[in-house]
PAZATI-764453 format. One record per residue (C-alpha): residue number from 1; residue in three letters; z, x, y. Coordinates in steps of 0.05 Angstrom, whole numbers, plus 5000, padded with zeros to 4 digits. Layout:
% PAZATI-764453
[NUM; ALA; [Z; X; Y]]
...
//
This chain:
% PAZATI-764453
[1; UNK; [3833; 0906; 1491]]
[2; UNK; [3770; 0879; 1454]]
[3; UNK; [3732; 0948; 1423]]
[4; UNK; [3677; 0965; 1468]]
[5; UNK; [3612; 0994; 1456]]
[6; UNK; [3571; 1038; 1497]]
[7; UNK; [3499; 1046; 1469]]
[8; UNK; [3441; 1076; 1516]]
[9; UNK; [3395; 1008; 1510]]
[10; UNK; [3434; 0983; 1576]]
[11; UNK; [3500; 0984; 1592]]
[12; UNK; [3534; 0923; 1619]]
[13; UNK; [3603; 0903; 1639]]
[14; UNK; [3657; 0850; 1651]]
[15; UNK; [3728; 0830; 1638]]
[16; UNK; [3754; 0837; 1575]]
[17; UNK; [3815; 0801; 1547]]
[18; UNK; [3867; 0845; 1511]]
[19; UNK; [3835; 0836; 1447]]
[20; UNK; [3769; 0863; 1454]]
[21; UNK; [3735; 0931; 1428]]
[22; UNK; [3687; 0963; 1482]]
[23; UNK; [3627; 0994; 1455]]
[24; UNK; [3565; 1030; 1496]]
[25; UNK; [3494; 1034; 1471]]
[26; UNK; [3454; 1079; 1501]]
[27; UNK; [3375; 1069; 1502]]
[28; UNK; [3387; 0995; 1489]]
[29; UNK; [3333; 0962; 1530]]
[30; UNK; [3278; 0969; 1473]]
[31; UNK; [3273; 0980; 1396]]
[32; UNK; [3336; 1006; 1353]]
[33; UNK; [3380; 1005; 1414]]
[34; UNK; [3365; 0929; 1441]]
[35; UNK; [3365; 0900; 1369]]
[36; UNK; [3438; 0938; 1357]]
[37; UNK; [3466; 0906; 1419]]
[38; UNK; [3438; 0838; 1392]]
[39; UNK; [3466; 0850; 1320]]
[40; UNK; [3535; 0873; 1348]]
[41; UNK; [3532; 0812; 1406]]
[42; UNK; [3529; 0769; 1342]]
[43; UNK; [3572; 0798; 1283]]
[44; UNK; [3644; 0782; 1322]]
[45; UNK; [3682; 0758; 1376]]
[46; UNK; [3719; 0822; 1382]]
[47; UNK; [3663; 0859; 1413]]
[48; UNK; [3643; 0875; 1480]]
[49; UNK; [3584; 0906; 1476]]
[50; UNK; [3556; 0954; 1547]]
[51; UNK; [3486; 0952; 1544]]
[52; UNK; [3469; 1023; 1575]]
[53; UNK; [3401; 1026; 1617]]
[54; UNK; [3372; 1080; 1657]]
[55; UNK; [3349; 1035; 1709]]
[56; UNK; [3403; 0978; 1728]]
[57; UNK; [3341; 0930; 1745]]
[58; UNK; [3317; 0936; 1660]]
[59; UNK; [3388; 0931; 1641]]
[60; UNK; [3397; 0859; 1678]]
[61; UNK; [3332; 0840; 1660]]
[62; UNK; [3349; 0861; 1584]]
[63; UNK; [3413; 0830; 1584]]
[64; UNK; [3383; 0763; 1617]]
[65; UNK; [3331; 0761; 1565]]
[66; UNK; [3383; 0770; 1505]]
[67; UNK; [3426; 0715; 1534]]
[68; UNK; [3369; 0673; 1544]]
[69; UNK; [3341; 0682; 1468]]
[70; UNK; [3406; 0686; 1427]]
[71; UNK; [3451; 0628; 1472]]
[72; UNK; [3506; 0609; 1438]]
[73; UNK; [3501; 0652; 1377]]
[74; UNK; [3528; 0710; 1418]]
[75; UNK; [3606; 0704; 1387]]
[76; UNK; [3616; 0777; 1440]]
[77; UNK; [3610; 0797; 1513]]
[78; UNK; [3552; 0833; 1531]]
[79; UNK; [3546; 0865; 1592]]
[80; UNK; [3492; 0916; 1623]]
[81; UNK; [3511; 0983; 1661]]
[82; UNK; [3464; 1036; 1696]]
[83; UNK; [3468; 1104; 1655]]
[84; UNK; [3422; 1168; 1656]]
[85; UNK; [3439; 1214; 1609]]
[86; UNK; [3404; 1271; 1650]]
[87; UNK; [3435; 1253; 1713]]
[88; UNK; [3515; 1285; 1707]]
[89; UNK; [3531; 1230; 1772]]
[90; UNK; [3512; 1174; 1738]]
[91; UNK; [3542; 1190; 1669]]
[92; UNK; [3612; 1202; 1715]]
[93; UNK; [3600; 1135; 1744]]
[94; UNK; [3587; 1094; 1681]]
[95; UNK; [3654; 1129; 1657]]
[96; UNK; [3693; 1107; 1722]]
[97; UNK; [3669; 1043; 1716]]
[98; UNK; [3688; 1040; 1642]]
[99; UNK; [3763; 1059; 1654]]
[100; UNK; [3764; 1017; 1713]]
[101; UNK; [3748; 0955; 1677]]
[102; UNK; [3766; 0967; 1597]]
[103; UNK; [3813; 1029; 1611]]
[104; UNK; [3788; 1053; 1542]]
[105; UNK; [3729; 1063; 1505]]
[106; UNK; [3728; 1052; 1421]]
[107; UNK; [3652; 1062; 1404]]
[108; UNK; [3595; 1102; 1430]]
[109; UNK; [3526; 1103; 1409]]
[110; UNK; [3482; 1158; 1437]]
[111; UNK; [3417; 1120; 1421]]
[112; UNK; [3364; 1150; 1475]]
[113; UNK; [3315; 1194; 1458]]
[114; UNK; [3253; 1213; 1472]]
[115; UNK; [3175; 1248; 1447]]
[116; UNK; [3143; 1291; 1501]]
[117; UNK; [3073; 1272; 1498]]
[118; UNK; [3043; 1294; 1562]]
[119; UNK; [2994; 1359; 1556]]
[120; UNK; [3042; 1403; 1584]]
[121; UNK; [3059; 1477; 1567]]
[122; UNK; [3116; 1483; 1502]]
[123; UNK; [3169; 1514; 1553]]
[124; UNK; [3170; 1449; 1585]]
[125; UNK; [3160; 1413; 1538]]
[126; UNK; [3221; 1446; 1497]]
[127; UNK; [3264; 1433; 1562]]
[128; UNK; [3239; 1361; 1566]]
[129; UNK; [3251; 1339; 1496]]
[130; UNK; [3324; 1380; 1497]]
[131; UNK; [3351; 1351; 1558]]
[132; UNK; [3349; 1283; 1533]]
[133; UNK; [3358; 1290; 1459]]
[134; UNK; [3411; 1343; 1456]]
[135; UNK; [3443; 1351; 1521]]
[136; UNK; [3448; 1287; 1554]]
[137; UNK; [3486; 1269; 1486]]
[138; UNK; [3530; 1332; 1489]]
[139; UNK; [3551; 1312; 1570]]
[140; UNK; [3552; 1232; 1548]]
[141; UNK; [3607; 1250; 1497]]
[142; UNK; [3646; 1298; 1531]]
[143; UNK; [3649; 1253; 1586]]
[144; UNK; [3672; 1196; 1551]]
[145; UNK; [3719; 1234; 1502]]
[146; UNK; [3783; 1214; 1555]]
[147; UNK; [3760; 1146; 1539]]
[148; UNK; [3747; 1153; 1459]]
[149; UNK; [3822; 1183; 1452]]
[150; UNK; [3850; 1115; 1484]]
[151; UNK; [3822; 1072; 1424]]
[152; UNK; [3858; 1053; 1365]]
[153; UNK; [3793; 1077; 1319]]
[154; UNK; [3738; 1114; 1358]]
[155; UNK; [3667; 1124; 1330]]
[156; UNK; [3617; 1164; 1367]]
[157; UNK; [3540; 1151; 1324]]
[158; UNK; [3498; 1201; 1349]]
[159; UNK; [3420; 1164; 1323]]
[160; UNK; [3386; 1220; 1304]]
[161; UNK; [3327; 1233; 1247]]
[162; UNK; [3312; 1260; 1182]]
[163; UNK; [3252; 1289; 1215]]
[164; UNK; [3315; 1344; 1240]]
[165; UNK; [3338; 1351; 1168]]
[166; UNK; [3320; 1433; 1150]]
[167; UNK; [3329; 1416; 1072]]
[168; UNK; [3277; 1366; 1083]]
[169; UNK; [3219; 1400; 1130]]
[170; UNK; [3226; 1454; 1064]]
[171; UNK; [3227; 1403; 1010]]
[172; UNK; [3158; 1412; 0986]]
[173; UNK; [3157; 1329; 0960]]
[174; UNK; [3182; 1308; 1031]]
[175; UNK; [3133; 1249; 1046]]
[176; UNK; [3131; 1271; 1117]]
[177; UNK; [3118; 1347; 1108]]
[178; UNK; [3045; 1341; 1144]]
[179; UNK; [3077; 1317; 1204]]
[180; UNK; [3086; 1369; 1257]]
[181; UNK; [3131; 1354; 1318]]
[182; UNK; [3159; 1410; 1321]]
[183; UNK; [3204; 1407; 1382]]
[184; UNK; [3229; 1335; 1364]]
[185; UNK; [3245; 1365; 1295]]
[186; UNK; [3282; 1428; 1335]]
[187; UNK; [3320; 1372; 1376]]
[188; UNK; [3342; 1328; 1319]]
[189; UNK; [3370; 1390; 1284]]
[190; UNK; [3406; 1409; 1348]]
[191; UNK; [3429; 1348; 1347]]
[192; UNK; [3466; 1343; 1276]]
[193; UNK; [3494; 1409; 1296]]
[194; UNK; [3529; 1376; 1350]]
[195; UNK; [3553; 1316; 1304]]
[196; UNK; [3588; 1369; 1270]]
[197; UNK; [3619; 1400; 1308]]
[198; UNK; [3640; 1343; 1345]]
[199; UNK; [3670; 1319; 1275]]
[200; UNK; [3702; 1375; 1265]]
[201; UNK; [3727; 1384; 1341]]
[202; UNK; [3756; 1307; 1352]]
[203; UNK; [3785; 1303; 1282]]
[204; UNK; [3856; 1324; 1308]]
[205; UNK; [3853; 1250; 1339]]
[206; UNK; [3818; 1218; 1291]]
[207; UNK; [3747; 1202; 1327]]
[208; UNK; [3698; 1183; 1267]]
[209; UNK; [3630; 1227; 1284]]
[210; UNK; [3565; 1223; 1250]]
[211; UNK; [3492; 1233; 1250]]
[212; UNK; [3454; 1169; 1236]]
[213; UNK; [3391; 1169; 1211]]
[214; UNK; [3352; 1098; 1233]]
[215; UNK; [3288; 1114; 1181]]
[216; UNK; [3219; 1099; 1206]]
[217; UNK; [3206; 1042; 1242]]
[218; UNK; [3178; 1007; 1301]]
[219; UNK; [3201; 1030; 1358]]
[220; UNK; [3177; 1044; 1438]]
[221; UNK; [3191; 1124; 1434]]
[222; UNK; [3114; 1140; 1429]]
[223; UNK; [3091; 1086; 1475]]
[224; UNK; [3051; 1021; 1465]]
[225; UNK; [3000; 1055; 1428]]
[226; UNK; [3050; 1095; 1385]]
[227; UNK; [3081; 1028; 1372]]
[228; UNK; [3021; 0996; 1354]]
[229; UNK; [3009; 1049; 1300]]
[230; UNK; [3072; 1047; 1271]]
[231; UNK; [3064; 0967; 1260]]
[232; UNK; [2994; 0978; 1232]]
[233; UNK; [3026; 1037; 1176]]
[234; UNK; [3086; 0987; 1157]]
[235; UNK; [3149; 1023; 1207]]
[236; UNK; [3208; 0983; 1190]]
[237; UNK; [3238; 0929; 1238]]
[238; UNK; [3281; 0954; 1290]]
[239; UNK; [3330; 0900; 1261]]
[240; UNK; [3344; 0945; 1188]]
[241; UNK; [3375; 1001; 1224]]
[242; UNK; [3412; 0956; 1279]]
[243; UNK; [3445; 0924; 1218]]
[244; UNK; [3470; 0985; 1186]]
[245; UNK; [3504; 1008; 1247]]
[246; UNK; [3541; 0941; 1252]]
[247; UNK; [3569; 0974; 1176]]
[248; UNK; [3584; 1033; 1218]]
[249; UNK; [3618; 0999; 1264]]
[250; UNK; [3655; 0955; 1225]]
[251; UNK; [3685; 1010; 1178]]
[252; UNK; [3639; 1003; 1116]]
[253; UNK; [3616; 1072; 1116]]
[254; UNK; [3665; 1111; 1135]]
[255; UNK; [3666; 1140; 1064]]
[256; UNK; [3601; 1174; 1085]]
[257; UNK; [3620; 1199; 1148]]
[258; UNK; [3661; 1244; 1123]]
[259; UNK; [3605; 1277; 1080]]
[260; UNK; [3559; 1339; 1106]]
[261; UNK; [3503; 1295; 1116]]
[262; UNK; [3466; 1250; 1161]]
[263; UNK; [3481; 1176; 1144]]
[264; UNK; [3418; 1134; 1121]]
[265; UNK; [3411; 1064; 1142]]
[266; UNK; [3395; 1046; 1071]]
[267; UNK; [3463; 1065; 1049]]
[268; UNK; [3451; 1135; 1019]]
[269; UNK; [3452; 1204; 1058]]
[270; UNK; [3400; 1256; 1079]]
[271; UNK; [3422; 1320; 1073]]
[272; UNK; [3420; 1368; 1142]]
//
């Protein structure tokens, strides 16, 4: 089969020839996630990209609008498929439908995430921020992992943030040291845990697991306004990190992957 990717940005499907690799994207309707499933949709004809969405009606519409603006520049198959990652039925639906139609999967990226920023109390907001960031990527994976052990050469990118890394929130010359965030920080942190242990766990079958860190850019995870901000302080385009995880996914880092360390999109590491 083609290799398939699964990223949380939308998740679509369709037939595959034998040649193809099958990749989800999670989150992939907006920002990192939407520009990785165009980067990917572009870099080869081998890919089949599964544009993961939390509502089926913004993965069509996402996938309709790629196909529209990229035309024949997309060399892959792109196709959009309804996943929640804090809903267990749908994740065990967007894995039956997987095997059904690719019978394996050889990349996922467990892109969503999310900033609580309603004034709520820090119990729910802890829960909030957890469920998406930490869980809904543990039960994602899991899920999936049938799937992973079927490819030839499985990655699972887990995008998480240097705003998680412990040596940095110490590191007294950290450029963002005055930012507070305190329970996305905790989740981030949670969530390299889980990259390790997951690297450590699936390396009997030779899955490639790592924490990616995307940098700071422009992105829909604190809402219009947020996004506004970030364009105003110079965030980076969406597109920088989307093109270092093609290198991911193409093989060009594993080097890194197998160091204690969050991948960078610039092509360095930041320690955990």
């Amino acid at each position: 089969m083609r290799p398939s990717f699964l990223s949380q940005v939308g998740y679509t499907t369709s037939t595959l020839d034998a040649r193809k690799l099958t990749r989800i994207i999670e989150g992939a309707s907006s920002g990192i996630g939407l520009e990785t499933v165009k980067a990917l949709a572009t870099a080869s004809a081998d890919f089949h990209i599964l544009l993961g969405s939390q509502s089926a009606e913004k993965g069509q519409k996402t996938l309709n609008d790629i196909q529209t603006a990229l035309g024949d520049s997309i060399k892959g198959g792109i196709s959009a498929l309804q996943i929640d990652v804090c809903d267990q039925n749908s994740i065990k639906a967007a894995k039956d439908q997987i095997e059904a139609q690719f019978g394996k999967l050889d990349v996922l990226i467990n892109n969503a995430g999310i900033i609580v920023y309603e004034q709520v109390d820090t119990l729910t907001s802890l829960r909030k921020t957890f469920e998406t960031n930490v869980f809904g990527q543990l039960i994602v994976t899991e899920t999936m992992e049938p799937l992973l052990q079927k490819s030839a050469k499985s990655y699972v990118i887990y995008v998480s943030s240097e705003q998680g890394s412990i040596s940095e929130r110490l590191n007294p010359e950290y450029e963002y040291r005055q930012i507070r965030g305190d329970h996305y920080r905790m989740s981030k942190a949670a969530l390299n845990m889980l990259s390790a242990c997951h690297r450590y766990n699936y390396a009997d079958w030779g899955c490639r697991v790592l924490a990616f860190n995307p940098g700071w850019c422009v992105s829909n995870l604190t809402g219009e306004k947020g996004r506004e901000m970030r364009i105003k302080l110079g965030a980076r385009d969406p597109k920088d990190p989307a093109m270092a995880l093609v290198d991911v996914v193409l093989g060009k880092r594993d080097a890194d992957i197998e160091k204690p360390a969050m991948v960078d999109l610039d092509g360095g590491l930041v320690p955990w």
